[in-house]
C-alpha positions in Angstrom: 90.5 -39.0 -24.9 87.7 -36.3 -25.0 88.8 -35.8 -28.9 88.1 -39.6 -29.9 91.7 -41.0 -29.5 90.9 -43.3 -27.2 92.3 -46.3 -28.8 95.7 -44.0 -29.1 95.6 -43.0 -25.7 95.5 -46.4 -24.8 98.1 -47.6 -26.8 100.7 -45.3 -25.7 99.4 -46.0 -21.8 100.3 -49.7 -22.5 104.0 -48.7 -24.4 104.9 -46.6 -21.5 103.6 -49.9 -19.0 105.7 -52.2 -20.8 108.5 -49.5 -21.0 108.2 -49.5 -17.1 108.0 -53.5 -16.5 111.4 -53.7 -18.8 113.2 -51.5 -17.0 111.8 -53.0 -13.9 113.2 -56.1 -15.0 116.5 -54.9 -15.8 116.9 -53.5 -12.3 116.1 -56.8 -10.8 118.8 -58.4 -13.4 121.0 -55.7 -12.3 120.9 -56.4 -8.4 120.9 -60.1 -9.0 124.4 -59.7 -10.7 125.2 -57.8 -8.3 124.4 -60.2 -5.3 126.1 -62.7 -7.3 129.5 -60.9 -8.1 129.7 -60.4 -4.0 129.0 -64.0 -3.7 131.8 -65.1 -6.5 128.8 -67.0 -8.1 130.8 -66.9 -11.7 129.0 -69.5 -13.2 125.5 -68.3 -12.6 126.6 -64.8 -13.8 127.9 -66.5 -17.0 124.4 -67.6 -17.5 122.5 -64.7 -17.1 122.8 -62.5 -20.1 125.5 -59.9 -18.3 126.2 -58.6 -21.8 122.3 -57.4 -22.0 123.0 -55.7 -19.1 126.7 -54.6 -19.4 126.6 -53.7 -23.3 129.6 -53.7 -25.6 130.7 -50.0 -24.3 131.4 -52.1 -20.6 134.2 -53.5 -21.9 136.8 -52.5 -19.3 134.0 -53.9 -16.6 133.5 -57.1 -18.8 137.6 -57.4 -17.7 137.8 -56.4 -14.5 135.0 -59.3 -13.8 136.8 -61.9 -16.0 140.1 -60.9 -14.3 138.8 -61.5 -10.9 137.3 -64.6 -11.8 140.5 -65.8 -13.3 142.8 -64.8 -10.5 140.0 -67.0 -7.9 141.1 -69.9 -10.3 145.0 -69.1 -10.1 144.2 -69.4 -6.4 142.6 -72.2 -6.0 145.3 -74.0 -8.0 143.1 -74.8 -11.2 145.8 -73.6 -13.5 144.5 -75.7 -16.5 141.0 -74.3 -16.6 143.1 -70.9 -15.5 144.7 -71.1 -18.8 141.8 -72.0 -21.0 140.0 -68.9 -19.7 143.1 -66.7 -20.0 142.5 -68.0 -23.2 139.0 -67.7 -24.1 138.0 -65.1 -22.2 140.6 -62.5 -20.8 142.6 -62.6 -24.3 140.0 -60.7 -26.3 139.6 -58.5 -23.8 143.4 -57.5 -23.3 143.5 -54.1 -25.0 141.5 -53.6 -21.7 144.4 -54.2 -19.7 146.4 -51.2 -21.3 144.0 -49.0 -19.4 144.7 -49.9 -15.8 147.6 -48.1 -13.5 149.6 -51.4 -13.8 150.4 -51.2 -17.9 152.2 -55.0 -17.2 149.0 -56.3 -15.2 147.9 -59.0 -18.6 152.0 -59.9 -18.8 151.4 -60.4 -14.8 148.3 -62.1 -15.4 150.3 -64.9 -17.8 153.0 -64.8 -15.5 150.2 -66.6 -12.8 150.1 -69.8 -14.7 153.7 -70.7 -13.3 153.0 -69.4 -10.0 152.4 -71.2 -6.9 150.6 -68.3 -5.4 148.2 -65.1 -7.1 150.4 -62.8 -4.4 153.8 -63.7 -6.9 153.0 -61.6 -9.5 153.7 -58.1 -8.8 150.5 -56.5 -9.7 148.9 -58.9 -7.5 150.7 -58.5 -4.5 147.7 -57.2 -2.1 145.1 -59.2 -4.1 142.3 -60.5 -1.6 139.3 -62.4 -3.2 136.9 -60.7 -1.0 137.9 -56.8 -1.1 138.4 -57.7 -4.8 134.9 -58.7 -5.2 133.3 -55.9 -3.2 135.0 -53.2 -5.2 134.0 -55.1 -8.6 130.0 -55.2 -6.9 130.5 -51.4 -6.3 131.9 -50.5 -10.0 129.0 -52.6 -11.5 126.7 -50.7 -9.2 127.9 -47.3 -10.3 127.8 -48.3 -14.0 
């Protein structure tokens, strides 16, 4: 500033401030998901832009949550909007699939819609909605 670059001094100050206030903002995006993946809130995460958060490299995360939202569906017996979103949203995604332990887990996923239960399908057998839904808030958190 002594030099006469005050008004670049300045300037940079305010970059790094609003540097500081997005990243703040982010954060507070970030636990919000967070406290709403725990919660099962999948509608209100729908509306908040995940994928600013998440990016297109989260790809494999952008399925586990769309999994776990879809198997909540299968067990709460809304098979038809089950199937739209197997549809819509999981489909796109299913090269994801080929990267979990179970390589039959998107055939097991399908295999749901004529299911009375999510617990049918083999890869599903020790599915619980709630330990589900913690260890998806903890990947997101470590992300």
């Amino acid at each position: 500033q002594s030099e006469g670059y005050t008004a670049s001094s300045l300037t940079l100050q305010d970059e790094a401030q609003v540097q500081l206030q997005k990243r703040g903002e982010m954060h507070d995006k970030a636990q919000q998901v967070y406290d709403l993946i725990v919660r099962g809130e999948w509608a209100a995460i729908s509306k908040i832009t995940t994928k600013s958060i998440l990016g297109r490299s989260n790809r494999r995360f952008l399925y586990a949550m769309y999994r776990q939202e879809y198997l909540e569906l299968i067990s709460r017996g809304e098979n038809e909007r089950a199937f739209s979103f197997l549809h819509k949203k999981l489909k796109p995604l299913e090269a994801q699939s080929k990267a979990q332990a179970n390589k039959n887990e998107f055939a097991d996923l399908c295999y749901l819609l004529t299911c009375k239960s999510v617990h049918d399908a083999p890869s599903f057998r020790n599915w619980d909605a709630a330990t589900a839904r913690d260890k998806l808030a903890e990947d997101f958190k470590s992300m």
